[in-house]
Every structure is written in structure tokens, then in C-alpha cells.
C-alpha positions in Angstrom: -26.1 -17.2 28.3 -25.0 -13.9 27.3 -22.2 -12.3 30.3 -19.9 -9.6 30.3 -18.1 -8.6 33.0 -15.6 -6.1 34.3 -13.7 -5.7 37.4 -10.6 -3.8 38.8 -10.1 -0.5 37.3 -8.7 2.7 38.5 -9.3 6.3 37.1 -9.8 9.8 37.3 -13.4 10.8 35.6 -16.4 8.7 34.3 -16.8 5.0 34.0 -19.6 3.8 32.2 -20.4 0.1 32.1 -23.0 -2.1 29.7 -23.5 -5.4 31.0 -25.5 -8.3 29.5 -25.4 -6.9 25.8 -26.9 -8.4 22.7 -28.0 -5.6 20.2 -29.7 -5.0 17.5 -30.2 -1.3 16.3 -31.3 -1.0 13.2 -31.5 3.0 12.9 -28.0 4.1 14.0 -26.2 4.6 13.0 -11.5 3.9 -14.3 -8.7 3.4 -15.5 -7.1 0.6 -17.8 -5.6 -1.9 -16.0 -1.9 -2.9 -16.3 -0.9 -6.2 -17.5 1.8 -7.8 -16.2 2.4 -11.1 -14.0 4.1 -10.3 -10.3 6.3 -12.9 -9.1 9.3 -13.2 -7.1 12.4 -14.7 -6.8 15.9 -15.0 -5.0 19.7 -15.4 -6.6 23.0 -14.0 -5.7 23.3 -9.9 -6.9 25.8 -9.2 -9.1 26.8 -5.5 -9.6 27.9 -3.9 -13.0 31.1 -2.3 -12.4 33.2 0.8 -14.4 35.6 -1.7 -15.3 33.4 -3.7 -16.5 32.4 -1.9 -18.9 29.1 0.5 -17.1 28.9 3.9 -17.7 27.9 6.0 -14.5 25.5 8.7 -15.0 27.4 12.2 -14.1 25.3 14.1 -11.4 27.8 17.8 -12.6 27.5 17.6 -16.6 24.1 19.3 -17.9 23.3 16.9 -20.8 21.1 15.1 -21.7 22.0 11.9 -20.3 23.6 13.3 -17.2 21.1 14.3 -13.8 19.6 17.6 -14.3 16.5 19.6 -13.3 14.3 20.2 -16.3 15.8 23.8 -16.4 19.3 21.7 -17.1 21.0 22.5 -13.6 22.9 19.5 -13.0 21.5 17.9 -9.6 22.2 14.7 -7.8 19.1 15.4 -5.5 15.9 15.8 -7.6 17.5 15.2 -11.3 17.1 12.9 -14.2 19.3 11.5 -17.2 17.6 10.3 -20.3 19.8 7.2 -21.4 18.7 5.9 -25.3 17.1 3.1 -25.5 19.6 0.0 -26.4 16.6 -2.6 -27.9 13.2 -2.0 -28.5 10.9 -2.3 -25.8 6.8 -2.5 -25.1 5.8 -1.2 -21.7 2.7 -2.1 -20.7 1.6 -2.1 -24.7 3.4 0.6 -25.6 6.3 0.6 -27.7 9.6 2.3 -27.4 12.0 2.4 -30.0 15.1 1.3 -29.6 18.2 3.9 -30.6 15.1 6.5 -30.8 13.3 6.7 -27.6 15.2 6.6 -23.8 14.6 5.2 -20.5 14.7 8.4 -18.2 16.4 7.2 -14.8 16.0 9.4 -11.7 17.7 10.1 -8.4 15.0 8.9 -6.8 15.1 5.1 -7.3 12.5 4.9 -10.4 13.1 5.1 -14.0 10.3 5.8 -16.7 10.7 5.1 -20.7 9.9 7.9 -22.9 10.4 9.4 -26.2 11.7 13.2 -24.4 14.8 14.2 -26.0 14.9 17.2 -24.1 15.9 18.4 -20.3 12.8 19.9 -20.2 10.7 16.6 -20.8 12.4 15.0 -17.7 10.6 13.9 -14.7 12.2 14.3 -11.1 9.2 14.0 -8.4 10.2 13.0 -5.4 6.8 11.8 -4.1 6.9 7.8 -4.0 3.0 7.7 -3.5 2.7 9.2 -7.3 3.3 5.3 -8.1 -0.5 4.5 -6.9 -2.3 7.7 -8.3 -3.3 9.3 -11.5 -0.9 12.3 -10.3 2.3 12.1 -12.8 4.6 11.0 -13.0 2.9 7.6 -14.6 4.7 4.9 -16.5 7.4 4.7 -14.1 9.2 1.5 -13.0 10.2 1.6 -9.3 12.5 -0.5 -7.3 12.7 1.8 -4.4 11.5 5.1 -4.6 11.9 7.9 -2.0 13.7 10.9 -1.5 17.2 9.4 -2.8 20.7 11.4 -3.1 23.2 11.1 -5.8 26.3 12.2 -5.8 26.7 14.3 -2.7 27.8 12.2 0.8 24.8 11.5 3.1 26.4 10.4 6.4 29.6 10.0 4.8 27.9 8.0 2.1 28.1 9.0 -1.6 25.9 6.8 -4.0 26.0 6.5 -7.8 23.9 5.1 -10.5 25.5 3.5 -13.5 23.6 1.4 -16.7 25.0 -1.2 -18.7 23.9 -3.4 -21.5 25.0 -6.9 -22.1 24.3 -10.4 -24.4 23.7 -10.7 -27.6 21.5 -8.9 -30.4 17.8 -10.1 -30.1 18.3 -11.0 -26.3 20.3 -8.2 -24.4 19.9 -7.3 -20.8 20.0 -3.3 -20.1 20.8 -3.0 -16.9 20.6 0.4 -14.5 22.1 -0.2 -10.6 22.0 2.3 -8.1 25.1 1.7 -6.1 25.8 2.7 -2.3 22.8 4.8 -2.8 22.5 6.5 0.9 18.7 5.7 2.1 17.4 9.3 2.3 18.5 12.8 1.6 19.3 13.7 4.6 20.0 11.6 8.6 22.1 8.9 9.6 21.2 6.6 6.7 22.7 3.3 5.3 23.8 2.9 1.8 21.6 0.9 -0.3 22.1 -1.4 -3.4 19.3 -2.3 -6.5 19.0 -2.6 -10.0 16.4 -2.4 -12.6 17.0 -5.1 -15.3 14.7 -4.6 -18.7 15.1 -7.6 -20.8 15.1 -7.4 -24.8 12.3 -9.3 -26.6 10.2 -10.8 -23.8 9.8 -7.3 -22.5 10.5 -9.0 -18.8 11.5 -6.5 -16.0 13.3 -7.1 -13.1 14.2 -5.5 -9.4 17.0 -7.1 -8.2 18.2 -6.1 -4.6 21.8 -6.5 -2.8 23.8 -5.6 0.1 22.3 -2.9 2.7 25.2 -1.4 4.5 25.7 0.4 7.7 29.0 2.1 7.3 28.2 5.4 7.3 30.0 8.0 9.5 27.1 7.0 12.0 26.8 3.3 11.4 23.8 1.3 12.2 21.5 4.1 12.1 17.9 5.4 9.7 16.0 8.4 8.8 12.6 8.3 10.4 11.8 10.3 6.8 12.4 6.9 4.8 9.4 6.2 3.3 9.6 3.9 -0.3 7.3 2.8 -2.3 8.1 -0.2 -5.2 6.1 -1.1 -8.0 5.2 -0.6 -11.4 2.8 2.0 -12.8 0.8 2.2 -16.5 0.6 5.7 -18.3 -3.0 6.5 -17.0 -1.6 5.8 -13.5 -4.5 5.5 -10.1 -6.3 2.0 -9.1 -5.8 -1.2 -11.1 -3.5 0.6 -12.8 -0.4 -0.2 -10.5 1.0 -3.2 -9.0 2.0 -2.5 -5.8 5.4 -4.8 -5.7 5.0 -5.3 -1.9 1.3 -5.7 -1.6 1.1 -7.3 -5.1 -2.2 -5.2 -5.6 -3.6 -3.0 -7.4 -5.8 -1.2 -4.9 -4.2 -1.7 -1.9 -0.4 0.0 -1.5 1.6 0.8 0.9 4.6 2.9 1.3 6.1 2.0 4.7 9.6 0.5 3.1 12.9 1.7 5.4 16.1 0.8 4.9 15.7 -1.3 8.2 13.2 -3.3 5.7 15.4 -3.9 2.9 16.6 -7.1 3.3 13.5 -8.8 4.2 12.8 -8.3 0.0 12.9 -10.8 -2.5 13.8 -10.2 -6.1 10.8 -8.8 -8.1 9.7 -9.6 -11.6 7.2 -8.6 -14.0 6.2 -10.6 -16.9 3.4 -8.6 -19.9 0.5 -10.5 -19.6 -2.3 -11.4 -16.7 -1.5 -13.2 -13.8 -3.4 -16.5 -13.5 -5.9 -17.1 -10.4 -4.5 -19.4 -7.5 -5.9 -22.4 -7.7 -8.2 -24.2 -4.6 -6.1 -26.1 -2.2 -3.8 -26.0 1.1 -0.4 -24.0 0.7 2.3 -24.3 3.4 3.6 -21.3 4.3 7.0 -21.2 6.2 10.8 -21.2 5.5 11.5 -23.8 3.3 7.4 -24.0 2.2 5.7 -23.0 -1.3 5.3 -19.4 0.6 8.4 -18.7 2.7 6.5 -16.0 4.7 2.8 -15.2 5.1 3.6 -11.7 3.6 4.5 -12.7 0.7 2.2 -15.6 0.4 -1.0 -12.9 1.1 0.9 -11.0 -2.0 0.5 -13.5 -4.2 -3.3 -14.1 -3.5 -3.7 -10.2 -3.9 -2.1 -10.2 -6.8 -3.2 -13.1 -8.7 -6.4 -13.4 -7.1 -8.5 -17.2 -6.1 -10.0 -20.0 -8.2 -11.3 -22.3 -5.0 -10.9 -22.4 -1.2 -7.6 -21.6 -0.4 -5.4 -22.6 2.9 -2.5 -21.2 3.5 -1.2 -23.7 6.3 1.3 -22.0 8.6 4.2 -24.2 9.3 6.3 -22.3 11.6 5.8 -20.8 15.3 7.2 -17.3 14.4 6.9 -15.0 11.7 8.7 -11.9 11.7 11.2 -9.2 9.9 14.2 -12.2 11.0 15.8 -14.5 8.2 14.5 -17.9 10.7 11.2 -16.1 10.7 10.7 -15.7 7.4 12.2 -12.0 6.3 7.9 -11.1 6.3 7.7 -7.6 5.5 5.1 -5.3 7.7 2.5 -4.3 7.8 0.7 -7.3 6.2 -1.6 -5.9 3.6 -4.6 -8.5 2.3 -6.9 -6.7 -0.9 -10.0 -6.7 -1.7 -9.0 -10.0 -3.6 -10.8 -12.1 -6.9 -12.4 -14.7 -6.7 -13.8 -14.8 -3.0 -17.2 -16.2 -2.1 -18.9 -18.0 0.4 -17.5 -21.2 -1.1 -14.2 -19.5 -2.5 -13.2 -18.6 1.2 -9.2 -17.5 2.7 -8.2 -19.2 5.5 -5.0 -18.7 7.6 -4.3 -21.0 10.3 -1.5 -23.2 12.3 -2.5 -26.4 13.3 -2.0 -27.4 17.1 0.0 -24.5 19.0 -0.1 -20.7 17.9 1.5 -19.1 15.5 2.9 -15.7 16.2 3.3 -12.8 14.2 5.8 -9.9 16.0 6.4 -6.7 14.6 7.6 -3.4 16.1 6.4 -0.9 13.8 7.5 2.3 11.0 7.6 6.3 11.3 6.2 7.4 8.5 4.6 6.5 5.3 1.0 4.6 5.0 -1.2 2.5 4.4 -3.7 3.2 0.9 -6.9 1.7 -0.5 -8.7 3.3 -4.0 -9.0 6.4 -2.4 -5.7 7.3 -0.8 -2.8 6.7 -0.1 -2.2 7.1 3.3 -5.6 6.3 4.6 -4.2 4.3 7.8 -1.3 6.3 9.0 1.6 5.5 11.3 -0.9 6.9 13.8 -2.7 3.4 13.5 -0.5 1.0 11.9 -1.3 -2.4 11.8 0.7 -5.2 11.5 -2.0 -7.3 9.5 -4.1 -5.2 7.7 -8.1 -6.2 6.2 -8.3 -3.8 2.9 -11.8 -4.3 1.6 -11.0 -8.3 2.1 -14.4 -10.6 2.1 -14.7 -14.3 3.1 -11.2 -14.5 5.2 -10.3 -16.7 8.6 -7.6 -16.4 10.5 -7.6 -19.2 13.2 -4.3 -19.6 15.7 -2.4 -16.7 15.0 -1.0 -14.4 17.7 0.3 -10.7 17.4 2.9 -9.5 19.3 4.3 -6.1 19.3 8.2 -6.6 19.5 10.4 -3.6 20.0 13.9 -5.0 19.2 13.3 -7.7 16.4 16.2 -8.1 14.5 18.5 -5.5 15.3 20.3 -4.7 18.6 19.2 -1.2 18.7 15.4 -0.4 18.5 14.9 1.9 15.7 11.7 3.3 15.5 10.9 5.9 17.8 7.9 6.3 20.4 6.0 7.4 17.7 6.6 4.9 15.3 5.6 1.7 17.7 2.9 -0.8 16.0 -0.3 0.6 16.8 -2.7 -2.1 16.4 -2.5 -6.0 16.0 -5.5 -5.6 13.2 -6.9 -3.4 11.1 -9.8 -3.5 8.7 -11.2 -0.5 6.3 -13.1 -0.4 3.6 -11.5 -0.4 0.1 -13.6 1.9 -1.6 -17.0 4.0 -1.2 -19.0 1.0 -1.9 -16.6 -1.9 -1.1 -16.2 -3.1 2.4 -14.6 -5.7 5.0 -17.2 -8.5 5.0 -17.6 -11.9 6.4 -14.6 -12.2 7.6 -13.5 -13.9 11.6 -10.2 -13.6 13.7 -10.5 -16.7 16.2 -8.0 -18.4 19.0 -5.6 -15.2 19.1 -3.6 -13.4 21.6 -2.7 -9.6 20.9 0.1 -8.5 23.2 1.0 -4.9 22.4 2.7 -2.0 24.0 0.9 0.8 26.2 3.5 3.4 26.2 2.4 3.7 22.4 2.1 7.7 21.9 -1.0 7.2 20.1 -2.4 4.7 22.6 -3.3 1.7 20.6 -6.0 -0.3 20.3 -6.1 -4.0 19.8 -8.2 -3.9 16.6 -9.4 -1.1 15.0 -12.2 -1.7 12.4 -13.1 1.2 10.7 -15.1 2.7 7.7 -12.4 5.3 7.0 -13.8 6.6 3.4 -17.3 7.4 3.8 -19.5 4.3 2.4 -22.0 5.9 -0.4 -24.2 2.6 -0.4 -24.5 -0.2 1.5 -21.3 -2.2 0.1 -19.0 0.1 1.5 -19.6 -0.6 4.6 -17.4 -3.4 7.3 -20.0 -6.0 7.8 -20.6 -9.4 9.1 -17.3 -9.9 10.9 -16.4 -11.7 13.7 -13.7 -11.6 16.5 -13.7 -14.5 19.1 -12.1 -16.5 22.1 -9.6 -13.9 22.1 -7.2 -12.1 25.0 -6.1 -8.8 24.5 -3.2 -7.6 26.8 -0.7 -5.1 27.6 -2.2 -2.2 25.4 -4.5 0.8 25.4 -7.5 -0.5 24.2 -9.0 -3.2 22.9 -11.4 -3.0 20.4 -13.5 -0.5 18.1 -15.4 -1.1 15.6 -16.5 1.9 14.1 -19.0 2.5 10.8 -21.0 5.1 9.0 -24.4 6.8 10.1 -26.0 6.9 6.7 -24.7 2.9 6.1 -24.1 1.6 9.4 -21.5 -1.8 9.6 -24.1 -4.7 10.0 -23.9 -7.8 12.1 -20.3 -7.5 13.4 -20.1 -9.9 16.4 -17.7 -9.8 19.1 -18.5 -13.2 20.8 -17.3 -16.7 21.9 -17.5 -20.3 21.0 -18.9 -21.4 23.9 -21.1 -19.8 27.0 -18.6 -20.9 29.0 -15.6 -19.2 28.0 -15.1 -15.4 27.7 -12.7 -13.1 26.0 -10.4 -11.2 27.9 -8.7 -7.5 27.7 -6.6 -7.3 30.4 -4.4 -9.1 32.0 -5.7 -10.3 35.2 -2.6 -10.8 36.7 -1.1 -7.6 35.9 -2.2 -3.9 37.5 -3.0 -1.6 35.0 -2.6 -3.8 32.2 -4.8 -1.7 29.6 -3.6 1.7 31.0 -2.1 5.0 29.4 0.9 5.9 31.1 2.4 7.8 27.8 1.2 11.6 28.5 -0.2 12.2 24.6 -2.0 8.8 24.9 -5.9 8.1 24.4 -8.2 7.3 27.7 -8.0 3.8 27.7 -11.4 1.4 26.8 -12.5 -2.2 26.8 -14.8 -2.3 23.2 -16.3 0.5 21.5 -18.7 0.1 18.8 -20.3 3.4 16.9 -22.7 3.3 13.7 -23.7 -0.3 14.3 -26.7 -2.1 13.0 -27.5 -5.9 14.5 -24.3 -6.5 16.5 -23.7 -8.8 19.0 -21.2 -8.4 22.5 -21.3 -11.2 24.9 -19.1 -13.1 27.1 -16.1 -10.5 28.0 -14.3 -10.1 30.6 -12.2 -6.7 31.1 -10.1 -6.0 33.5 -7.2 -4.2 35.1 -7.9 -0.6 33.1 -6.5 2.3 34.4 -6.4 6.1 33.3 -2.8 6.8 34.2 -2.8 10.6 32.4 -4.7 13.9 34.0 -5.5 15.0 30.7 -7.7 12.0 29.7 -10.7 11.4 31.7 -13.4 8.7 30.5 -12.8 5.3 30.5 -15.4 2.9 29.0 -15.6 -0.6 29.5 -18.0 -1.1 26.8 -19.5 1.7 24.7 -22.0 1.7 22.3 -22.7 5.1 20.2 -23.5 7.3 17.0 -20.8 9.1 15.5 
């Protein structure tokens, strides 16, 4: 039995409805890598001090250890000091000489090492997605890097950077903390507080976070400019060839850190030498657990990549941005991850009731995979994101869009709501999103999203070249979609169309839902710059299945969009 139905909707233009669907259409549609271990860890922070013997960089002198422009104009704002080396050190295999070489620190949250002994050879870019591409600056080390501001008051805040080396001969600590460094450049920021920490002999780095402050002259506010990236980068720089700190890839990034995200990190380190795969078995993950949030648990297979099934058992019934939900950071980024195979599978799942994930959303920044950095967008952001991933399930997990989690003022604005609960792309030309299900979930969004979300949004966003770059043989099931835009596209290539993506149930006696049926207009688009709302729409699909929906309650609430489709199947 194969149903799909659709009742109650309201709008001004065309409707078009496809009932009873299963389809098959068969003719639509280098670099080296870097070598270091990612893990993480928590302690108390404790700053360096002036009196304690720290020497602050000065943002007015025009040395060569103060912050200057390469055209030696002292600069707080886009400037770098080169600070000599205290201990030798190998980065990445490449030696620095202590007493002889320098670790340049910038204004911008990243330092680099390097053998310039001139202003000239200092390095001030401001652009944090320079951390995930072959564009230089490359061998930088970066704890938080975005459009920082030394020395001059940012909402009444006035940051400094100061460096300090301490222990003994043959084991010293150099350490370099940014201190009350305001969160931006510019807007209502808080004052942030980090350190980079390069150890002497094991050639160990560390980020180290403290306090976030809102004590500004206009307290308890953000730039929607903040958009950090943190991670470590190699000296040929682009994929493999970073560790994305958050993600813990090295094709997948994201640079979607905020201020209002800071304290949801844990401490960072990086130790030479390859991580080891994650052996098979069942992980809890949950405060307390192996994992204390899924975010960081999906690092960590990212990162390290699988050697055997792997579980990762979700103890808890929330997981959010919150310290009792597990300080997760969004959006959840999953990789194109080692080790995968039919046998080798990912599966995330709560036993008995649902787990939810909530998560309001970001202004600015994206989301990369090998080919950009900023191929998903605020426009679409996701809060659990499929980059390239194969062999994944996700059983029992809700997604909630939640618009004042953990703060008592929202701070993102219209624009910069969650768009969708998933997303999955492609992670290269010829690398796709296979073989992957979402099962027993609930989406709830929000429909006053500007960009008029959609549910899921599965796409093929750079062009496939051959067949393995397409998003193929996934499945969504015994699912309800509510309170949104849309609900689901799936959307592939002409030349190498997605193959046998299903949108189905369990049984022929259950259907999905999108829409409420309890609630008038529940997928509706009452924002004015929203998209006409839709039930499923699939384009450049080969061998798909549809069946047993039922969608409901869709309305076109704006004059300026006029097509709703229930369900939709077309070329590009």
C-alpha cells in the first residue's frame, strides 16, 4: 500500500498535488596532511598577570615585538608582534629555533611561528576562513580567530595580549593570553578570555579558554559580525591540511563561533602525531558520560575516524548550548568520516523516549566542505549537519528550534533563526551523503524564519563530476514535521542524479506527517521575504521512493509568493 495524502490548505496561486507515488526515473535528472592528535579537556584557567612576571605586547611602539602593520604603523586592529622563540619548537615537522626564530602573535586571536625578523614579514589577515584554505596565511595556530581589537575600547572594553614563559629548562611552558579581548571590532560586544600554551620538548599545544564577560557599556549584548574560526593549520594550508578544533575535521569546518558560544568550549589540545581510529563498541553520550555532548562526541569520530560499528548511546533527554544540556556547540557537523562501511556503520540513538536537540541559530559565518568554506550559509543553517557522511543512523532524536536557550534575551536576529533541523551536502565533487536514515523524529521549527525554512534540506551543493559525488541511498522515515515552511527537499544533479533516496515508513499503516493537524496554517509563510511554503520536493532524482504522507494545514500567507506544492517532483 503506497498513500499519500493532503488536505486543508489555503493560498493564493497554484496547487499541484501527486498522489500514490513510487518512482523510478532513471534519466533525470592535495595537500600533505597535518599530524597531530585533537583532544579535549576541562580545568580551571589561570591567567598570567604583569605582576607576575608577563610582558604585554604594546599596541603604540613600532618594533618588532610590539603590533604593527607590515609598513611598521603601530595598530591594535590588524597588527602583529614577532615575540623570539623562548625553546625550540617543531610545528607540524618543522623546526623553529629557539632564541633565533619567533612566534608572530596577532590581533586577531591566532599566532603563527616563523623565522621573519622583520615588520615586513608579519602577517595580520583578518579573514578566520584562511585557517581551512590554501590562501595565507598558513601555519597559524588559532584559538579564536575573527576580527579582534587590541588596545582601543570596544563598548567600553579595552583588551590586551600579554606572553609569558615559565618552568624549568628542557620543559618550559610559553604562554600568550589574550585578556578582556572585546569579541569584535566594532558593536556591543563582550570581553573575551584565551590562551595559547606551546609546550617545550613534547611540542604539545594548547587552547585554553576562561571567563566571557558582559560588562561592557552595553552589557549582555553581540555583534551579529562575530564570526570565529579555531583550529590549527600546516604550511601548505586547504583540505586534510587543517584540523578544524570544533568539527575536529579536516574537510569539514565551520566558522559560526559567537561570543554567545564561548562557553559551551572545552579546552583544546594538540599532540604531533596521528590520531588513532575509535574503536567498535557503544559510547554513552551525556553529562557525566564518555562524551558529555553529542557535539563533541561527533568531533571525535571526525577526527579520529572508526575501526568497528560504533554507538554513541544518548543518555539524556536534552541536548543543547545549556551547561545541564551538555554546553553542545551548533551546528553539529558529522565528516565524511574513516573507516565507514556497510559493517563499520554510525549510529545515534536514545533508547525508549526521544532525545531532543534545540538550537536557535547564528548570523553569520558558515558551514565548509573541500570546496568552500561557506557552502551552507546562515541562509540554510542546520543544526545537525551530513558533510559527505556514509553509513550513519540517527534513531529517536528530535530537533527543536528554540529561540531563547540559555540566555534571557534572544540574540540572534530574524535572520539568523535555525533554518533547517538537517542538512546533508556532498563533501567534494566526487564524495557524497550515502546510505544514511533519520528515523522516529520530530522537527519543530519556526515559520517566521526570513528565509523560510525547510525541515531537511538535502542537497548536492558542489556540482558532482561522477557518480560518487552525488547524495544517494538515504532514507527519512516515521517522521512529523511541524511549525515550519517546508518540509523536505531533496535536491541532486542532472548529469549525476541522487539515486534511491526514500522518503517512506515502517509500516503501511502509519504515515509521516508535515503539518500539524491541529494547528491552522501550521506550514505557512507569514514573514514577507519568506519562500512559498511546500510539503516534499525532490529534483534530479533517479529511483526514489515517496509514500505514506500526510500534509496538511499549508498556507501561502505572503502576496508575493504564489505556488504551493504538496509534493513536487522535477529537473533542475
Amino acid at each position: 500500500m503506497v498513500q499519500n495524502y493532503f488536505t486543508q490548505f489555503s493560498f493564493r496561486g497554484y496547487i499541484a498535488l501527486i498522489t500514490g507515488l513510487v518512482v523510478s526515473l532513471t534519466t533525470m535528472v592535495a595537500n600533505a596532511q597535518i599530524n597531530y592528535t585533537r583532544t579535549t579537556f576541562t580545568g580551571a584557567y589561570v591567567p598570567i598577570t604583569v605582576g607576575g612576571g608577563a610582558t604585554q605586547i604594546s599596541t603604540v611602539g613600532t618594533g618588532l615585538g610590539d603590533f604593527t602593520t607590515i609598513g611598521s604603523i603601530a595598530s591594535g586592529t590588524e597588527g602583529a608582534a614577532h615575540i623570539p622563540l623562548p625553546f625550540d619548537f617543531t610545528y607540524n615537522g618543522v623546526f623553529f629555533g629557539g632564541g633565533s626564530n619567533f612566534i608572530g602573535v596577532t590581533t586577531n586571536g591566532y599566532v603563527y611561528p616563523t623565522a621573519g625578523a622583520t615588520n615586513a614579514t608579519k602577517i595580520i589577515s583578518a579573514i578566520n576562513t584562511n585557517l581551512f584554505t590554501i590562501t595565507t596565511p598558513n601555519t597559524t595556530i588559532a584559538p579564536y580567530w575573527d576580527d579582534l581589537t587590541i588596545g582601543t575600547a570596544v563598548n567600553g572594553i579595552t583588551g590586551s595580549v600579554l606572553h609569558q614563559t615559565t618552568g624549568s629548562p628542557g620543559s618550559q611552558v610559553m604562554t600568550i593570553q589574550y585578556t578582556n579581548v572585546p569579541a569584535f571590532s566594532s558593536g556591543n560586544v563582550k570581553a573575551l578570555n584565551f590562551q595559547v600554551k606551546l609546550y617545550e620538548g613534547t611540542n604539545v599545544i594548547e587552547f585554553v579558554y576562561g571567563p566571557m564577560t558582559a560588562t561592557g557599556t552595553v552589557g549582555g549584548s553581540y555583534s551579529i559580525s562575530e564570526t570565529a574560526s579555531i583550529g590549527i593549520e600546516g604550511g601548505l594550508g586547504g583540505n586534510t591540511n587543517y584540523i578544524d578544533a570544533v568539527t575536529g575535521s579536516k574537510t569539514a569546518n565551520m566558522s559560526m563561533m559567537t561570543s554567545n558560544k564561548f562557553t559551551t568550549l572545552m579546552n583544546f589540545r594538540f599532540t604531533p602525531g596521528a590520531p588513532v581510529a575509535v574503536v567498535g563498541g557503544t559510547y554513552n553520550v551525556g553529562v557525566g558520560q564518555t562524551y558529555p555532548s553529542l557535539s563533541e562526541a561527533v568531533a571525535d569520530l571526525n577526527h579520529r575516524g572508526i575501526a568497528g560499528a560504533v554507538s554513541l548511546n544518548l543518555t539524556d533527554a536534552v541536548y543543547d548550548t545549556t551547561v545541564a544540556g551538555g554546553n553542545n556547540i551548533f551546528p553539529i557537523v558529522m565528516s565524511n568520516i574513516t573507516g565507514t562501511s556497510a559493517i563499520n556503520t554510525i549510529t545515534i540513538s536514545r533508547i525508549g523516549s526521544h532525545a531532543d536537540l534545540r538550537y536557535r541559530g547564528t548570523d553569520q559565518g558558515g558551514i565548509g566542505n573541500q570546496t568552500g568554506t561557506a557552502t551552507i550559509g546562515t541562509t540554510f543553517e542546520p543544526m545537525f549537519c551530513l558533510v559527505g557522511t556514509d553509513w550513519l543512523t540517527v534513531n529517536n532524536v528530535d530537533f527543536t528550534y528554540n529561540g531563547v536557550q540559555g540566555t534571557t534575551a534572544p540574540y540572534q536576529t530574524t535572520n539568523g533563526k535555525v533554518d533547517n533541523s538537517i542538512g546533508v551536502i556532498n563533501s567534494s565533487s566526487t564524495d557524497g551523503a550515502t546510505n544514511n536514515t533519520f528515523s522516529n523524529f520530530v522537527c519543530t521549527g519556526d515559520r517566521t524564519c526570513t528565509g523560510g525554512g525547510q525541515a531537511i534540506r538535502h542537497f548536492a551543493q558542489t556540482t558532482p563530476t561522477s557518480a560518487l559525488g552525488a547524495n544517494g541511498g538515504n532514507t527519512y522515515r516515521d517522521f512529523v514535521i511541524k511549525n515550519g515552511t517546508s518540509g523536505i527537499i531533496i535536491s541532486g544533479n542532472a548529469t549525476f542524479p541522487d539515486i534511491n533516496n526514500r522518503i517512506i515508513t515502517s509500516s503501511c499503516n502509519t504515515y509521516n506527517i508535515i503539518g500539524d493537524p491541529a494547528v491552522a496554517h501550521d506550514m505557512s509563510n507569514p514573514n514577507a521575504s519568506s519562500t512559498s511554503p511546500f510539503g516534499i520536493t525532490m529534483t534530479n532524482q533517479s529511483g526514489f521512493t515517496v509514500s505514506n504522507n500526510k500534509i496538511t494545514n499549508m498556507s501561502n500567507l505572503n502576496a508575493t509568493a504564489f505556488l504551493i506544492d504538496a509534493i513536487n517532483i522535477a529537473l533542475s
